[in-house]
N, C-alpha and C positions, 0 to 999 in steps of 0.2 A: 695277367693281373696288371692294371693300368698303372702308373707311378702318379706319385701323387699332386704333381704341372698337372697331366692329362685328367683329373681327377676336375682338378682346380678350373681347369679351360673349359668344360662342358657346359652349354648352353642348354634349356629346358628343350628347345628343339631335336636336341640329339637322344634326349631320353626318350625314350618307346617304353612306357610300361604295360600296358596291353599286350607287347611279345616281350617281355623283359627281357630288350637291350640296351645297347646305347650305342651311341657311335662317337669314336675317340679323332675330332677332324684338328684342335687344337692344344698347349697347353700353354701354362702361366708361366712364366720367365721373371725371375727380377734380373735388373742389368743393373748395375753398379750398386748393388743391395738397397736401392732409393727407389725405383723406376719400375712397377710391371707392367707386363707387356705379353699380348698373346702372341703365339711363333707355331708354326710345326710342329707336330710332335718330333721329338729325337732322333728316331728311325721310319722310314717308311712302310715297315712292319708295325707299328706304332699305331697308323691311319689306319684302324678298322673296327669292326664290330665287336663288342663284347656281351657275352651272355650274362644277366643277372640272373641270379641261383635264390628263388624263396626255401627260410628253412623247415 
C-alpha cells in the first residue's frame, strides 16, 4: 500500500488505468512545514509498481 507523499507524488503519467496500475517513481515532502517539494520515495522498495484492485 503506497503512503500517502507517494500518493501525493503521482503524476497522470504513472497511472495506467487500462492495466490498473500505477507506478510509484516519486513523493511530496514538506521541508520546514512551508516548502513542498518532490524527493524519492523513502525506500527503494518504495520505487515500484502497484496493482489497483476494482471492487
Amino acid at each position: 500500500m503506497p503512503r500517502k507523499g507517494e500518493v501525493l507524488g503521482l503524476r497522470w503519467d504513472d497511472v495506467h488505468l487500462p492495466e490498473r496500475t500505477l507506478f510509484v517513481r516519486a513523493t511530496l515532502s514538506a521541508i520546514d512545514n512551508n516548502q513542498l517539494l518532490l524527493t524519492a520515495p523513502k525506500t527503494t522498495g518504495s520505487r515500484a509498481w502497484v496493482a489497483l484492485f476494482s471492487p
